[in-house]
PDB file of N, CA, C and O in Angstrom:
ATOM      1  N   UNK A   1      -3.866   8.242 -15.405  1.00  0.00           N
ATOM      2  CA  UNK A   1      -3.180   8.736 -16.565  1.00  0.00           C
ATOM      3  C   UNK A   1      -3.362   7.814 -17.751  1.00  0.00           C
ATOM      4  O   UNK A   1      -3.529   8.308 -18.866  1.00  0.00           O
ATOM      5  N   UNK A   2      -3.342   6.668 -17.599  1.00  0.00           N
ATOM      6  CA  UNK A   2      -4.033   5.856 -18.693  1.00  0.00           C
ATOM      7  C   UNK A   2      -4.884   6.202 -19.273  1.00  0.00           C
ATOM      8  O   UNK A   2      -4.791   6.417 -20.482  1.00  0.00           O
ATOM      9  N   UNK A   3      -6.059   6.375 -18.547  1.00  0.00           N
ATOM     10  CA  UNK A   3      -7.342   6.571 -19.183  1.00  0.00           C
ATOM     11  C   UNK A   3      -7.090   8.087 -20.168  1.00  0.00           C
ATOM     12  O   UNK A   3      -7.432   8.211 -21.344  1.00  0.00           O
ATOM     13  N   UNK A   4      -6.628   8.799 -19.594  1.00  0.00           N
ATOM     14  CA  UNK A   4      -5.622   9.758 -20.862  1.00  0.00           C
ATOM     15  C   UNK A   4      -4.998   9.817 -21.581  1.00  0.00           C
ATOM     16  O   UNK A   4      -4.997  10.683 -22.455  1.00  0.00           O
ATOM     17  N   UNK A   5      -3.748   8.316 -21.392  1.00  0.00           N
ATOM     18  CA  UNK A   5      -3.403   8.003 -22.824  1.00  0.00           C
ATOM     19  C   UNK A   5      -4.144   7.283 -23.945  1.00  0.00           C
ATOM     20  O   UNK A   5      -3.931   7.212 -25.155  1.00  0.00           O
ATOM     21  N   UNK A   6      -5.378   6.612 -22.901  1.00  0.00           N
ATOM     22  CA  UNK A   6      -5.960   6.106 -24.002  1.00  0.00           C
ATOM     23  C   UNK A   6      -7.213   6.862 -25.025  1.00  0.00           C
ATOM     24  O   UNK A   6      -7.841   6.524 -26.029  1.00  0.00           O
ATOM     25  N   UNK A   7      -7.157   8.068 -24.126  1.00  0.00           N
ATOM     26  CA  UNK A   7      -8.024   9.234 -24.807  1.00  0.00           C
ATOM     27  C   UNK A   7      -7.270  10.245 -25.826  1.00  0.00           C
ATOM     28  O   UNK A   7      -7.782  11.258 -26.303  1.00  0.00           O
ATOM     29  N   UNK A   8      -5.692   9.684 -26.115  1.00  0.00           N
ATOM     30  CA  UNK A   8      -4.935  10.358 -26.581  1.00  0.00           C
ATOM     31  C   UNK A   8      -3.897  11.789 -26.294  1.00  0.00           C
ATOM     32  O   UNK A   8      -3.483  12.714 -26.993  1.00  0.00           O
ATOM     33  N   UNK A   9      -3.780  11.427 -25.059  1.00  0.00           N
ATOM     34  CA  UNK A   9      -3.378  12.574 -24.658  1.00  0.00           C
ATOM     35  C   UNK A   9      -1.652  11.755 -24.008  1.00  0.00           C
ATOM     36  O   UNK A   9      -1.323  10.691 -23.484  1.00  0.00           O
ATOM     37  N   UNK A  10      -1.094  12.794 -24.374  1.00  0.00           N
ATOM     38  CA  UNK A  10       0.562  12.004 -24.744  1.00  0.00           C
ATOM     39  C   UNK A  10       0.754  12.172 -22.559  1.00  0.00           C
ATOM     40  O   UNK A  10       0.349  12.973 -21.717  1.00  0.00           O
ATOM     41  N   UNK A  11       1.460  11.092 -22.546  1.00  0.00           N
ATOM     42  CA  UNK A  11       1.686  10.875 -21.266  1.00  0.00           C
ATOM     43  C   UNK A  11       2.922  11.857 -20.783  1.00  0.00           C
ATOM     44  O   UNK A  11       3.156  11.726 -19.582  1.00  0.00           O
ATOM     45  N   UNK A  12       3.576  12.601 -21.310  1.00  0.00           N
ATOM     46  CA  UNK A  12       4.461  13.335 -21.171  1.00  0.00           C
ATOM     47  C   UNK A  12       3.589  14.742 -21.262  1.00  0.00           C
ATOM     48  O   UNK A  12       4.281  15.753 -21.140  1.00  0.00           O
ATOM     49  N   UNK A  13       2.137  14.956 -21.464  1.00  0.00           N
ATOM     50  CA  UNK A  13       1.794  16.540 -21.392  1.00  0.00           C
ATOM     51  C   UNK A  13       1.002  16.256 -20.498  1.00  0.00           C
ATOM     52  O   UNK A  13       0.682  17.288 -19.908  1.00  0.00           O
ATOM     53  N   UNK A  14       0.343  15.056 -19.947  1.00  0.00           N
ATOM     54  CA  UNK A  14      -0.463  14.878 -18.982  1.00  0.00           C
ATOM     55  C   UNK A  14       0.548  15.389 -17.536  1.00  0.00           C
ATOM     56  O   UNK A  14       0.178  16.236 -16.723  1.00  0.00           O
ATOM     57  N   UNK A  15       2.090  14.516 -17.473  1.00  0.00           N
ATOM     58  CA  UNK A  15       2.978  14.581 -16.434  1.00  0.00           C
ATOM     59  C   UNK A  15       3.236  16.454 -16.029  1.00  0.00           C
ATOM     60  O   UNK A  15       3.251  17.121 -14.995  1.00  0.00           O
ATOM     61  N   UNK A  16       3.388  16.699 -17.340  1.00  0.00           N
ATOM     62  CA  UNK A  16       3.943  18.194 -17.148  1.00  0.00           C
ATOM     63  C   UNK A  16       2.353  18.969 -16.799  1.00  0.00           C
ATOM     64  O   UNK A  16       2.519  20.128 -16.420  1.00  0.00           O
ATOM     65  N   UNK A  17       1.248  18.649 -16.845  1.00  0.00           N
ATOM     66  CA  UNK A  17       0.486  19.719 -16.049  1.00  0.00           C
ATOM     67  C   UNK A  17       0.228  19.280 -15.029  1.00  0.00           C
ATOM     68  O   UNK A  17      -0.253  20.141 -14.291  1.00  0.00           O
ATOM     69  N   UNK A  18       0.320  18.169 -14.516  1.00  0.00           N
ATOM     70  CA  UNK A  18       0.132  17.641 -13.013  1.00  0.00           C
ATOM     71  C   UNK A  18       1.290  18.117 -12.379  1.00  0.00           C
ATOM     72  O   UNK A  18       1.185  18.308 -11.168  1.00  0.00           O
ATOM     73  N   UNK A  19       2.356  18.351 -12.904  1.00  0.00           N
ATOM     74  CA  UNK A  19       3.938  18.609 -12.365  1.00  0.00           C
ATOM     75  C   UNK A  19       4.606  17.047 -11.987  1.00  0.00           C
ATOM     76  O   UNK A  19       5.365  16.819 -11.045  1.00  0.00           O
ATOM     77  N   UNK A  20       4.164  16.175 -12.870  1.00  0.00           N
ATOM     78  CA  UNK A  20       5.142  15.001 -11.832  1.00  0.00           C
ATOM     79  C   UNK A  20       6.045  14.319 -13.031  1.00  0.00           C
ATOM     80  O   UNK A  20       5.742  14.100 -14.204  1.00  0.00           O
ATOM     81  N   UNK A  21       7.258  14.065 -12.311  1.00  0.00           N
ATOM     82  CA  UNK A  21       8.110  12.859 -13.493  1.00  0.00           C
ATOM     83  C   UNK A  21       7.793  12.153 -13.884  1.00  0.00           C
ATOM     84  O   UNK A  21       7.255  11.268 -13.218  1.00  0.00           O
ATOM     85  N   UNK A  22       7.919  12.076 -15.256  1.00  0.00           N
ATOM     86  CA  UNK A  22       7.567  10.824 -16.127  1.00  0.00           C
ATOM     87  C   UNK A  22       7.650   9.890 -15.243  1.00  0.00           C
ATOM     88  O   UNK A  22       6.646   9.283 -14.871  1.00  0.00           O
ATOM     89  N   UNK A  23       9.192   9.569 -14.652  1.00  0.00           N
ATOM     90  CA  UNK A  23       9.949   8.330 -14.480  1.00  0.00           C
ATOM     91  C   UNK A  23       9.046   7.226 -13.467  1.00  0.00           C
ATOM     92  O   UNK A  23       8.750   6.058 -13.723  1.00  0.00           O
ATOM     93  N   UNK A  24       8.802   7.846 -12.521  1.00  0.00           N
ATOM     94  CA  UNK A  24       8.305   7.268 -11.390  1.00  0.00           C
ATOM     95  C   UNK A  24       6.580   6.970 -11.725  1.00  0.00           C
ATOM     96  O   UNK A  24       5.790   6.283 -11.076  1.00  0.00           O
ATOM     97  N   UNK A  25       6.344   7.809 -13.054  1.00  0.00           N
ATOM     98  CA  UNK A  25       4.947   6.965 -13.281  1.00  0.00           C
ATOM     99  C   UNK A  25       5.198   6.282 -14.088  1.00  0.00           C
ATOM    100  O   UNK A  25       4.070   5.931 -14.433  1.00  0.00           O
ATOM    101  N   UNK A  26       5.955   5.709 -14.795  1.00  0.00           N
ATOM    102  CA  UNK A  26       6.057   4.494 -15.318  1.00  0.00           C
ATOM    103  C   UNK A  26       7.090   3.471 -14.199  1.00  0.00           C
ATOM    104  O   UNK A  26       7.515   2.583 -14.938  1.00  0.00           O
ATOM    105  N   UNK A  27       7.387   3.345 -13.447  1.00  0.00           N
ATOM    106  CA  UNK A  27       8.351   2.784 -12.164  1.00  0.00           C
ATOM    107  C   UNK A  27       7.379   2.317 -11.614  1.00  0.00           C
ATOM    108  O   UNK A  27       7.379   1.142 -11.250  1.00  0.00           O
ATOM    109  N   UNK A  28       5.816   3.527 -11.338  1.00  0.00           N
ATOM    110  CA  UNK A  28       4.840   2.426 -10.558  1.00  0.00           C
ATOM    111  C   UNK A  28       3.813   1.648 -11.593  1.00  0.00           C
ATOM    112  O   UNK A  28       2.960   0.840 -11.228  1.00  0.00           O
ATOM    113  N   UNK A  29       4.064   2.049 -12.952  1.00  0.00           N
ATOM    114  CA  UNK A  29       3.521   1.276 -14.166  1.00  0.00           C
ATOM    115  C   UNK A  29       4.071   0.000 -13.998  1.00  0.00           C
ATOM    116  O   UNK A  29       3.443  -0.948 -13.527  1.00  0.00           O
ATOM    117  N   UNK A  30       5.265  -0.038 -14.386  1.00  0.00           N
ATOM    118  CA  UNK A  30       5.664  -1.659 -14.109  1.00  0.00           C
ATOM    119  C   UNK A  30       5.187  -2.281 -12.922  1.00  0.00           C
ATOM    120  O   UNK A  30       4.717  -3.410 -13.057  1.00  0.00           O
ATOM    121  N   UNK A  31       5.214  -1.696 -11.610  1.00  0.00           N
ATOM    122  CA  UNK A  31       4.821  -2.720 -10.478  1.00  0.00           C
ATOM    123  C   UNK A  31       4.222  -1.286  -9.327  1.00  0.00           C
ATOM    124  O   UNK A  31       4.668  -0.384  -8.618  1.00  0.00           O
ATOM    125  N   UNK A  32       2.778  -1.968  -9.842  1.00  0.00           N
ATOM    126  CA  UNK A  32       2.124  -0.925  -8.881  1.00  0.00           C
ATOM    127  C   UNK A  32       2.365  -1.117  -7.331  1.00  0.00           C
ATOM    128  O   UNK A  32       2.533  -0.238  -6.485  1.00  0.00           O
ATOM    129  N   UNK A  33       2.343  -2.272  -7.198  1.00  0.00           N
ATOM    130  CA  UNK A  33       2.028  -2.531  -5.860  1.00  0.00           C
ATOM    131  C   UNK A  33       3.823  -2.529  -5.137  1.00  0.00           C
ATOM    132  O   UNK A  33       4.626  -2.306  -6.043  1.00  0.00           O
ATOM    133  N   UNK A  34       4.157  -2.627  -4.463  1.00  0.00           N
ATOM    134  CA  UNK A  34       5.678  -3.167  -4.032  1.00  0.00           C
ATOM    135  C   UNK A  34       5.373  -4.368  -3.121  1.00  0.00           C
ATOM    136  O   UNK A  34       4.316  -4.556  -2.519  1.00  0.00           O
ATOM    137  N   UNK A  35       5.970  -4.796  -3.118  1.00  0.00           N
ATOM    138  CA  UNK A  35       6.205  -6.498  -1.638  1.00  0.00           C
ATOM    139  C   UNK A  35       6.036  -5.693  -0.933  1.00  0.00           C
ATOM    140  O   UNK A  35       4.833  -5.847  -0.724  1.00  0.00           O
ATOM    141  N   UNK A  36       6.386  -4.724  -0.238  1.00  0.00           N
ATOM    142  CA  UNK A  36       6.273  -3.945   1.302  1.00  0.00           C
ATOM    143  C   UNK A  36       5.462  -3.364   1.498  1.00  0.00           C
ATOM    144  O   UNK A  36       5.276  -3.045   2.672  1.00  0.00           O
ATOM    145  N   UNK A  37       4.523  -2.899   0.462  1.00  0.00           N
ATOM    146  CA  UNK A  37       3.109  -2.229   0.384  1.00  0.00           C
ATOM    147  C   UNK A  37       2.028  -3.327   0.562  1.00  0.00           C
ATOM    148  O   UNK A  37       1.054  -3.005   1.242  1.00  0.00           O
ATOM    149  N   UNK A  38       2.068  -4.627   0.025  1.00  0.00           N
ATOM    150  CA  UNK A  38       1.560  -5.668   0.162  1.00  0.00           C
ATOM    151  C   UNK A  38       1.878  -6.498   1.593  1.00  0.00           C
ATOM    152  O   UNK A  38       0.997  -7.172   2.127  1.00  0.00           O
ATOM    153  N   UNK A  39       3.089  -6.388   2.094  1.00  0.00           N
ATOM    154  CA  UNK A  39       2.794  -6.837   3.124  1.00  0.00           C
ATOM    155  C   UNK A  39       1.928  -6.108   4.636  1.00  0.00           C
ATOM    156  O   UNK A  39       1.203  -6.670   5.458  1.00  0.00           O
ATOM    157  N   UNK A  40       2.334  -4.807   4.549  1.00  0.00           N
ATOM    158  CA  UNK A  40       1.642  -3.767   5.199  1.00  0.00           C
ATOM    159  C   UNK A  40       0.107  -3.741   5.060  1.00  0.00           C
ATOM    160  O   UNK A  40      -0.511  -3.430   6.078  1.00  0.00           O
ATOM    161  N   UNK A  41      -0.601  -4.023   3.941  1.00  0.00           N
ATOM    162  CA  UNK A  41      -1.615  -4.131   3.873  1.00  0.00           C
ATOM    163  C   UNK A  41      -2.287  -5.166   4.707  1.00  0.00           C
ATOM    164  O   UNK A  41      -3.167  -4.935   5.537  1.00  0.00           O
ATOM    165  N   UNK A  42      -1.518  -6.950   4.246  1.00  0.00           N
ATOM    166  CA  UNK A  42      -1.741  -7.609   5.003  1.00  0.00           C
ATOM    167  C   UNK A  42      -2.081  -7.840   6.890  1.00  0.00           C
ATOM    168  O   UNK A  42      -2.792  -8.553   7.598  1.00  0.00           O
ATOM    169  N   UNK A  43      -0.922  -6.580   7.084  1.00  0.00           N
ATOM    170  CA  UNK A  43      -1.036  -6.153   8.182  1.00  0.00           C
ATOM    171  C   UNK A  43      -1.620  -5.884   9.009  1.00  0.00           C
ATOM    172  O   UNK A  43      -1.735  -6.466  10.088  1.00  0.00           O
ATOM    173  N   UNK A  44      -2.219  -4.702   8.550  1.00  0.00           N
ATOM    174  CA  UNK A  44      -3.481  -3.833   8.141  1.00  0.00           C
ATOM    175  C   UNK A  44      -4.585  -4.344   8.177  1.00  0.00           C
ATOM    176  O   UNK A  44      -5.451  -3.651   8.711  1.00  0.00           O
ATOM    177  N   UNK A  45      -4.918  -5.421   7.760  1.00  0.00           N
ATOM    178  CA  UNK A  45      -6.157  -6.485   7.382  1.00  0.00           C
ATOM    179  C   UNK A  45      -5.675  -7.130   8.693  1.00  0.00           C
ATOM    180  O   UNK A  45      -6.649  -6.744   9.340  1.00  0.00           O
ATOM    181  N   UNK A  46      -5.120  -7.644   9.382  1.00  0.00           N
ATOM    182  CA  UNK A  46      -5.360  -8.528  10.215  1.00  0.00           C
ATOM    183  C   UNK A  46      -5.354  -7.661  11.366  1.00  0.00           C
ATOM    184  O   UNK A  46      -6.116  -8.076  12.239  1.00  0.00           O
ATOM    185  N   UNK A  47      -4.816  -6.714  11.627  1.00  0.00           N
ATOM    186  CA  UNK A  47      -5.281  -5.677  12.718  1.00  0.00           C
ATOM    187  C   UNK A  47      -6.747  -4.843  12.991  1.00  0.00           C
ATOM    188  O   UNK A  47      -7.318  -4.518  14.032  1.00  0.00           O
ATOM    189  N   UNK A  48      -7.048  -4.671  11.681  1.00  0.00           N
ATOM    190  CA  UNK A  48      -8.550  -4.659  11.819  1.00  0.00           C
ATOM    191  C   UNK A  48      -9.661  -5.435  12.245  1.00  0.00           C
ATOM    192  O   UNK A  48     -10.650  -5.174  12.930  1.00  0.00           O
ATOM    193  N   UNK A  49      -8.971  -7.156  11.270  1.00  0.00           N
ATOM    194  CA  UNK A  49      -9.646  -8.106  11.787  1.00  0.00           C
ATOM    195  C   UNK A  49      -9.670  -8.649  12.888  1.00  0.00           C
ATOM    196  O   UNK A  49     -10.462  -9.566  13.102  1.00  0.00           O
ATOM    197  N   UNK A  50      -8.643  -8.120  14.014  1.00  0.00           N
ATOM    198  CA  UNK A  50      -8.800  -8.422  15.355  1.00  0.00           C
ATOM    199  C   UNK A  50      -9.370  -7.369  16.076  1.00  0.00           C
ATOM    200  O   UNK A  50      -9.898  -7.588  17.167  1.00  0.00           O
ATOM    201  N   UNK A  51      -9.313  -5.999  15.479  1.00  0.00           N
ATOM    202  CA  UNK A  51     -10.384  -5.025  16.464  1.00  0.00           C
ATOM    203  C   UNK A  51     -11.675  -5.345  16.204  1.00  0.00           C
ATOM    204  O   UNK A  51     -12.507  -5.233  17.104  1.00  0.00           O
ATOM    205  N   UNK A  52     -12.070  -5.829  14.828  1.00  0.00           N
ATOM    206  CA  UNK A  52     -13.290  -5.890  14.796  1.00  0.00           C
ATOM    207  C   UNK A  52     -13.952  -6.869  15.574  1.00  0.00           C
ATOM    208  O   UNK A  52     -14.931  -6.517  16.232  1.00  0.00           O
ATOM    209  N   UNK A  53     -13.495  -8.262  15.603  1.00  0.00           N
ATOM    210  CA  UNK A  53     -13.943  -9.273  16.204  1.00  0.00           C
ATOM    211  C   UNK A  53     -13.522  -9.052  17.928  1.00  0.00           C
ATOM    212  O   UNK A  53     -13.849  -9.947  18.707  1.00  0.00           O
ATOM    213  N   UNK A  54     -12.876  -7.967  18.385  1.00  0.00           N
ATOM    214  CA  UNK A  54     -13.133  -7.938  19.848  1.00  0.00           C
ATOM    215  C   UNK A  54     -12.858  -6.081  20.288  1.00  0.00           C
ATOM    216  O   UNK A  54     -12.189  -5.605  21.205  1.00  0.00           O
ATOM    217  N   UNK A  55     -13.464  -5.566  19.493  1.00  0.00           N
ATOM    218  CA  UNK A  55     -13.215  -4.089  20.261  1.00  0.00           C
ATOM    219  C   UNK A  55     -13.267  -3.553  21.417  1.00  0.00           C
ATOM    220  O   UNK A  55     -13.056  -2.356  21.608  1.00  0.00           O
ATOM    221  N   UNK A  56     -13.622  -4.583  22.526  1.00  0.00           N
ATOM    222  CA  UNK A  56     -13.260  -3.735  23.652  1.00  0.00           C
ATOM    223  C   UNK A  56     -11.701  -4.064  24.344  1.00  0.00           C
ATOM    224  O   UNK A  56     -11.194  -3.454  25.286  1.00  0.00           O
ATOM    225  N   UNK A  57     -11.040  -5.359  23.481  1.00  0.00           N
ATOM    226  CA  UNK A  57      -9.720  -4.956  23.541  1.00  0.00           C
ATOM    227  C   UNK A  57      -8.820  -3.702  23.535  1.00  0.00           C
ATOM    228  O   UNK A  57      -9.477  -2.726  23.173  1.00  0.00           O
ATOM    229  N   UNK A  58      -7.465  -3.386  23.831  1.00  0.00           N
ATOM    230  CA  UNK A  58      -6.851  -2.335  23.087  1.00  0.00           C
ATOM    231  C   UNK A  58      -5.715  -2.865  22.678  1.00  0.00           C
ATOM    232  O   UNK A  58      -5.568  -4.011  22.254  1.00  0.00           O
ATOM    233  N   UNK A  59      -4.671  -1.812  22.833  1.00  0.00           N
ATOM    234  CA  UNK A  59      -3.655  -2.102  21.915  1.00  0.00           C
ATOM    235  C   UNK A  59      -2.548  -3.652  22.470  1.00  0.00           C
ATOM    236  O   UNK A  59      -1.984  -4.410  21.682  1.00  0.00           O
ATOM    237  N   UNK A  60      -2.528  -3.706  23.313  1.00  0.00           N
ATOM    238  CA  UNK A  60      -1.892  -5.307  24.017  1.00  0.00           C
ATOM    239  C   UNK A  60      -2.427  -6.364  22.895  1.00  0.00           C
ATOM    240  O   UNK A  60      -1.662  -7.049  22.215  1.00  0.00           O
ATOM    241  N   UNK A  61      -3.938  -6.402  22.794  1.00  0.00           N
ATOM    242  CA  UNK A  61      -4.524  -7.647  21.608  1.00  0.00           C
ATOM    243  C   UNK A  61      -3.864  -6.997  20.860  1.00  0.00           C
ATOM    244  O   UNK A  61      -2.672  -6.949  21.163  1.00  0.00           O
ATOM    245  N   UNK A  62      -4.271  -6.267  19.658  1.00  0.00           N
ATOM    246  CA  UNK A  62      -3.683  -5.783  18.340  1.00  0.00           C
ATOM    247  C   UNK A  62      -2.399  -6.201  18.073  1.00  0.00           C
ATOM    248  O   UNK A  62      -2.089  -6.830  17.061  1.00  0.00           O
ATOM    249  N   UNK A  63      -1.102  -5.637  19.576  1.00  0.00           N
ATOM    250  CA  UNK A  63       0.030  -5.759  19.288  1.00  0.00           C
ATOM    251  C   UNK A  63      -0.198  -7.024  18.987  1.00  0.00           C
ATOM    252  O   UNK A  63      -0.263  -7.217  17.773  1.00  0.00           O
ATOM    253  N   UNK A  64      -0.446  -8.615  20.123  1.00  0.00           N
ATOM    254  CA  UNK A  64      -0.086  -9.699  20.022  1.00  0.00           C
ATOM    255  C   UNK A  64      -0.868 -10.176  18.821  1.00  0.00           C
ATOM    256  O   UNK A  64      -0.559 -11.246  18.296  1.00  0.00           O
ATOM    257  N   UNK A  65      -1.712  -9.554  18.427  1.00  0.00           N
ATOM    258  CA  UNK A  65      -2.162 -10.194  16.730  1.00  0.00           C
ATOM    259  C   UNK A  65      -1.035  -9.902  15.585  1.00  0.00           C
ATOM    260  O   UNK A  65      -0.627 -10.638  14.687  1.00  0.00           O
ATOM    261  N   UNK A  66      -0.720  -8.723  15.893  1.00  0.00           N
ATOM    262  CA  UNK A  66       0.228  -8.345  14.538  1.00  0.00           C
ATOM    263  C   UNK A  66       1.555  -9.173  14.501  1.00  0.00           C
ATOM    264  O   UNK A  66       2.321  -9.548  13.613  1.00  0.00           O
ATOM    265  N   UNK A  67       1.478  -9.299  15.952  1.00  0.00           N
ATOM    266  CA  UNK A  67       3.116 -10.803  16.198  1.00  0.00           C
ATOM    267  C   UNK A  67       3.048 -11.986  15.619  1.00  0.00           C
ATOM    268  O   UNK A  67       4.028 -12.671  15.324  1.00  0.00           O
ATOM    269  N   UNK A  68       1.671 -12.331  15.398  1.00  0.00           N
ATOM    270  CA  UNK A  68       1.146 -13.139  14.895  1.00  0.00           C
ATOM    271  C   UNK A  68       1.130 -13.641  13.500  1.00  0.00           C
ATOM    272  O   UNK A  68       1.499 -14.746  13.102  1.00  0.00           O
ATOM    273  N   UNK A  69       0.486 -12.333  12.606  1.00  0.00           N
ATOM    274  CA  UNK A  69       0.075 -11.819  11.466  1.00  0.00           C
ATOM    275  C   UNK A  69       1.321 -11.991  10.434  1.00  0.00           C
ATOM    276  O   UNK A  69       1.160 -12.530   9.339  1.00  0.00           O
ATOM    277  N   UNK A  70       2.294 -11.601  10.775  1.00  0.00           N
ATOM    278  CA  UNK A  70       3.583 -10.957   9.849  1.00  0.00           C
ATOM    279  C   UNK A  70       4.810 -12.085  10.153  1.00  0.00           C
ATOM    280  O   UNK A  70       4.997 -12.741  11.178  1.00  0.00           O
ATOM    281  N   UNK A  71       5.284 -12.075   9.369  1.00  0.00           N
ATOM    282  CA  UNK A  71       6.800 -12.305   9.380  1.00  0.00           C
ATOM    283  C   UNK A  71       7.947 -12.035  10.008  1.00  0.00           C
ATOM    284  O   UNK A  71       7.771 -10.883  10.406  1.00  0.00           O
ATOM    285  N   UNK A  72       9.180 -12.426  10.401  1.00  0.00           N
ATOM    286  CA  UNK A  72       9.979 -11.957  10.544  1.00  0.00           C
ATOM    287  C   UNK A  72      10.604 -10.466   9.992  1.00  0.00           C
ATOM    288  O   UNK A  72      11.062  -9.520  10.633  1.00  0.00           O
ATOM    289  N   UNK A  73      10.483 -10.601   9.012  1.00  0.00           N
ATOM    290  CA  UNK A  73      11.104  -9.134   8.464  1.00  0.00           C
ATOM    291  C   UNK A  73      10.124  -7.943   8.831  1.00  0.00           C
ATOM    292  O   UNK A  73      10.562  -6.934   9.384  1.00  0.00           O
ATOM    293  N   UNK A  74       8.845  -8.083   8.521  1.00  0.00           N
ATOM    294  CA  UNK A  74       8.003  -7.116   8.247  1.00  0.00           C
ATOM    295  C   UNK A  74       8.050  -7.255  10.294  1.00  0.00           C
ATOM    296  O   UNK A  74       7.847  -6.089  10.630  1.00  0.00           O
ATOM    297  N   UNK A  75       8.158  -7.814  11.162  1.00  0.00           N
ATOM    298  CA  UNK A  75       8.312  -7.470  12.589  1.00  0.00           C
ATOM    299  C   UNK A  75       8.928  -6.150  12.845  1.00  0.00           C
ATOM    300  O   UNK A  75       8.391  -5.242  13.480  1.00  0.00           O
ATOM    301  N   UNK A  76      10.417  -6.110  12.151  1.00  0.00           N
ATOM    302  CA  UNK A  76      11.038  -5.107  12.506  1.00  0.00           C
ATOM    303  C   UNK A  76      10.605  -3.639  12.261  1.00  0.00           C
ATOM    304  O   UNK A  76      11.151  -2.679  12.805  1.00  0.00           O
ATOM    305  N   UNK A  77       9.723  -3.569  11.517  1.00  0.00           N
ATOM    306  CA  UNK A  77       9.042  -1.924  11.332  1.00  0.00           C
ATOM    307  C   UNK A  77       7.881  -1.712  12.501  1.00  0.00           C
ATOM    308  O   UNK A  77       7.184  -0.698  12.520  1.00  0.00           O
ATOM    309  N   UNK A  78       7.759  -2.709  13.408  1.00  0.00           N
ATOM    310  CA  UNK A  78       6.681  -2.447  14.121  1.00  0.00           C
ATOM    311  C   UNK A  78       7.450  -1.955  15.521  1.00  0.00           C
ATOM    312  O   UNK A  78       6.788  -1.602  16.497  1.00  0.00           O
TER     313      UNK A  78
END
């Protein structure tokens, strides 16, 4: 949508033909990313990086990598 406002096209007629609220595209304007999207990613990256480096593992490695990988907090969604 940027690249539309910067082509001049008002960010409020762009929202209304896509159908979406202003609000929440400027909500992820201020902070695209969230801490919890970023840590998930991290996640993400290190679960890959342990299938890749041993794929004939299964999910037992992965789990004990991701125990590894993350934090306390971000544990509890797993």
């Amino acid at each position: 949508m940027s690249e539309l406002a910067a082509d001049g096209i008002p960010v409020a007629v762009t929202c209304r033909v896509l159908k979406l609220a202003r609000q929440p595209y400027y909500r992820w304007l201020a902070a695209p990313i969230g801490a919890r999207e970023l840590e998930e990613a991290h996640l993400a990256n290190a679960l890959f990086d342990a299938h890749r480096d041993d794929p004939e593992f299964g999910y037992r490695l992965l789990a004990d990598e991701a125990t590894r990988a993350v934090d306390d907090a971000l544990r509890l969604t797993l």
